[in-house]
N, C-alpha and C positions, 0 to 999 in steps of 0.2 A: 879697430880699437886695440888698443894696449893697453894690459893691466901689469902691475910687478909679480913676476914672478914667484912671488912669497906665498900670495894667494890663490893660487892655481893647482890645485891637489887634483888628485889620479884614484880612482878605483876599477880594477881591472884594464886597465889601460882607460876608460873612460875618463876624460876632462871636466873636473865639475870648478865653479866659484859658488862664495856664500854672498848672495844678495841682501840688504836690506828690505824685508816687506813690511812697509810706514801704517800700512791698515792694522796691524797689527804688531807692531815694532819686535817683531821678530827675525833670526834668520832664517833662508830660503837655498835651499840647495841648488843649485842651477845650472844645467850640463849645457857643457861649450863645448865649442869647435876650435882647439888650438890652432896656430897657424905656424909663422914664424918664430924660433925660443934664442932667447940666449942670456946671459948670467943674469941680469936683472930684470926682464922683459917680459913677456910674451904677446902674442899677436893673437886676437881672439876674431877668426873669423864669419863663425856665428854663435847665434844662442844668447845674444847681451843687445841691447838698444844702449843710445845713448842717456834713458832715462833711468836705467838702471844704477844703483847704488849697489859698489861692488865693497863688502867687508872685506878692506887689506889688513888688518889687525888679525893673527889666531891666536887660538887659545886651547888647550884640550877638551874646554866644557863648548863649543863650538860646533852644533849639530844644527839641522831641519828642524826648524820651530826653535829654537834658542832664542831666549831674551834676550835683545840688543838695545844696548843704550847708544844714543848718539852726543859724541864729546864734540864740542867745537863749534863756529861759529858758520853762518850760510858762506864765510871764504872759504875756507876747509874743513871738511867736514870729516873727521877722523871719529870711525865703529869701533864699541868696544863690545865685545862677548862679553853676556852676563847669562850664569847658568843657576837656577833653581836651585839645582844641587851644590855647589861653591861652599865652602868651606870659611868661616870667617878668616882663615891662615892662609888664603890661597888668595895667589893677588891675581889682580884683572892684569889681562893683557892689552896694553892699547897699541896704536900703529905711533911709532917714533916719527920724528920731523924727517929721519931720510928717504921713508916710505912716501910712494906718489897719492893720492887722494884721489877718488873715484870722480873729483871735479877736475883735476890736474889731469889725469889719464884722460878725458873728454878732451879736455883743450889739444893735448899731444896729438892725440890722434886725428883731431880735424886739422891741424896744423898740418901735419904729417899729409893729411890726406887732398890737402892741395897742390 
């Protein structure tokens, strides 16, 4: 699987993404196995299913258990960070049209992976 790069944060060297969890439309911290990197990419070779909804969208207020709204229609479905704390002056960060979509990265990868 390949997700964009943008999404793919580090603590202590550890690999994590922020998942969608729909039970509670929240974010999900969720440690990966990176694989293959390069400027726009990365190659995620474990720790994601292809059921998984990876938030390519960040934002500061973007933690474990953060309120996610989801923008966009069942073609693309673009996460936005929405945090409790937000400030009415602080704007939402969504994922722009150049960012791949947690549906898009599916597709690549099984594409890829024939």
């Amino acid at each position: 699987m390949v997700v964009p790069a943008d999404c793919v944060n580090y603590s202590n060297g550890d690999a994590y993404v922020y998942t969608y969890d729909a039970a509670t439309s929240t974010a999900k911290k969720t440690p990966v196995e990176d694989g293959l990197i390069d400027s726009d990419k990365i190659q995620i070779v474990s720790g994601l299913s292809y059921d998984n909804e990876v938030i390519t969208s960040w934002s500061k207020e973007l933690y474990d258990g953060a309120a996610v709204n989801i923008q966009g229609s069942d073609d693309g479905e673009e996460t936005e960070a929405d945090s409790e704390e937000s400030s009415e002056d602080s704007a939402e960060t969504t994922a722009d049209s150049s960012e791949t979509t947690a549906e898009e990265t599916t597709e690549a990868a099984e594409t890829a992976a024939k």
